[in-house]
N, C-alpha and C positions, 0 to 999 in steps of 0.2 A: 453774286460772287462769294468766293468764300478763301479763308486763306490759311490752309495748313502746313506754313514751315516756322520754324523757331519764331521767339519771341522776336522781335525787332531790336537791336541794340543800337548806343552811339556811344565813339571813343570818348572818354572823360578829357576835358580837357586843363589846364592850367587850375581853375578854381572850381568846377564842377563835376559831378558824376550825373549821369544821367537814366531816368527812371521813364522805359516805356509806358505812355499816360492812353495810348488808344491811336485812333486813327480820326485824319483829318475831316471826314465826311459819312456820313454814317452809310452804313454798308446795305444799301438796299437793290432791288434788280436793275438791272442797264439794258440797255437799249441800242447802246454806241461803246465811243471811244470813252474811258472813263480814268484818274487817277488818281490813287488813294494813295497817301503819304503819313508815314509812321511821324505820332509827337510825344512829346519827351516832358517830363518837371525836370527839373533841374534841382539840382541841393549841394550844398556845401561838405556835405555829409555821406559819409560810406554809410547805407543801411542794411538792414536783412527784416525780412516779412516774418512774422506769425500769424497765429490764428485772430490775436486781441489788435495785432496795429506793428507796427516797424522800432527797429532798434538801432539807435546810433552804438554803428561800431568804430568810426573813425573820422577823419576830417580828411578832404581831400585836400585840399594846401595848407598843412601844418605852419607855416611862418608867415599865416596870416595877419594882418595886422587893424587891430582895430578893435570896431564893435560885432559881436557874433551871438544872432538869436539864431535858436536851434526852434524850427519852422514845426507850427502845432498838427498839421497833417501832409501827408504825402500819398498822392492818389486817393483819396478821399479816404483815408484811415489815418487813424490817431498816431503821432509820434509817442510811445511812451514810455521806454527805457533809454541810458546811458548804459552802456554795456563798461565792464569790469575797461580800466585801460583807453578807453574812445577816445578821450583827448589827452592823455598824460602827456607830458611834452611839447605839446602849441604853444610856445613861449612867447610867441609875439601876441597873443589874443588879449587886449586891454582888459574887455568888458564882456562877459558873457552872460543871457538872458535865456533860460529854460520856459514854454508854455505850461497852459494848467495842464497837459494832457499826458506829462511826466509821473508814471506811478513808482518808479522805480530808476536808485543811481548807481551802478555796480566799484567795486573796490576801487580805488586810486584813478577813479574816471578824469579829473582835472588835475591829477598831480603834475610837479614841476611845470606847471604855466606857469613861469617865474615873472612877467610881467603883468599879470590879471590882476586889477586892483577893485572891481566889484565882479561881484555874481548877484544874480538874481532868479531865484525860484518863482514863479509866478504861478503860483500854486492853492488861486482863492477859492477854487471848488474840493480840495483836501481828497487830490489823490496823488500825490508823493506821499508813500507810505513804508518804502525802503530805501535807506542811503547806507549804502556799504562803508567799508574800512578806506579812513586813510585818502575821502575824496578830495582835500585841500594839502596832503604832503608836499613840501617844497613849495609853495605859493608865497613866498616873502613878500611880495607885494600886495595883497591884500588885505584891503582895507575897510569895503563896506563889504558886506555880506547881508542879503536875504533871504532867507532859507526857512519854511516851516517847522517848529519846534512838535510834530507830533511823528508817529508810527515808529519804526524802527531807527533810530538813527546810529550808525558807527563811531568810531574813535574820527573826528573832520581833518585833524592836520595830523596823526601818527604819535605813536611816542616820543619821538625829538622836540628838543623846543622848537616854539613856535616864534622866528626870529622875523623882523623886515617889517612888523607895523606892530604899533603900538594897541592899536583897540580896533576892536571888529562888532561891528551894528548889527543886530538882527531883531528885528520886529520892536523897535524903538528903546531897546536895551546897547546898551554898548558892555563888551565883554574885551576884558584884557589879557 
C-alpha cells in the first residue's frame, strides 16, 4: 500500500499541538483487510522544522501553571532554538527548564513571565551559544537562574531596573 494525500493532522487541543510521528504499523504488502492509523507526539509547544532540528515558536496554553521543560527532541530531531517572542507573556509558568540541545534563545523569548521564579539552562554539553536581548524583561519574580555564562550573551533583563528579587544565582555566583 502506499498513501499519497496530505500529511495527516490532529486538532490541538486545550494543552497540546500535535506532531505527525508516522503510522501505527509499518507499511508492508497485504493480503486482506488491513488498517493503518496516523500517530501523533504531542508537545506543549508551537514548533517549526528546519534543516538542524525544530524551533520553539510558542506555547500552546500560555496560562499554564506550573513546572515547564521544554522536551530535548521532537520526532527524533533536536529541539534547538527559543525563537525571538516564544513565551513572552506565560505568566503563570513558575519554573522553566531548557535541554542541552538549545543552541540558541531569540530576543525577549521569556519576557513578562511575571511569576517564573527559576530558569534552568541545562546546557552541560555547551551548545547555548546565542541568547538574544532582553530574554528576562519583566520577570519580577525571579530568583534562581541558571544559565551558561559563555557564547553570545544579550542585555538578560533590558534597561530598566531589574525590580522583584533581590539576588539571582547562576553557576554558584549570586549576582544582585
Amino acid at each position: 500500500p502506499t498513501y499519497d494525500g496530505a500529511t495527516p493532522t490532529r486538532p490541538d487541543d486545550t494543552f497540546f499541538t500535535y506532531y505527525f510521528a508516522g503510522w501505527d504499523k509499518e507499511i508492508s504488502p497485504v493480503s486482506g483487510n488491513i488498517t493503518y492509523t496516523a500517530t501523533y507526539q504531542a508537545s506543549q509547544f508551537y514548533m517549526t522544522i528546519g534543516e538542524e532540528g525544530w524551533t520553539v515558536t510558542g506555547m500552546v496554553e500560555p496560562t499554564y501553571n506550573g513546572e515547564l521543560e521544554v522536551e530535548e527532541t521532537l520526532l527524533g530531531k533536536p529541539v534547538i532554538a527559543i525563537a525571538d517572542n516564544a513565551l513572552n507573556g506565560a505568566n503563570n509558568v513558575m519554573t522553566l527548564t531548557l535541554p542541552d540541545s538549545i543552541k540558541s534563545i531569540g530576543d525577549n523569548a521569556f519576557a513578562n513571565m511575571s511569576l517564573m521564579v527559576s530558569f534552568t539552562a541545562n546546557n552541560n554539553e555547551g551548545n547555548l551559544i546565542n541568547i538574544g536581548w532582553n530574554i528576562f524583561l519583566g520577570c519580577s519574580s525571579l530568583v534562581n537562574l541558571a544559565i551558561p555564562l559563555y557564547g553570545h550573551i544579550g542585555t538578560l533583563f533590558g534597561s530598566t531596573e531589574f525590580t522583584g528579587a533581590s539576588a539571582v544565582t547562576s553557576g554558584g555566583e549570586t549576582y544582585y
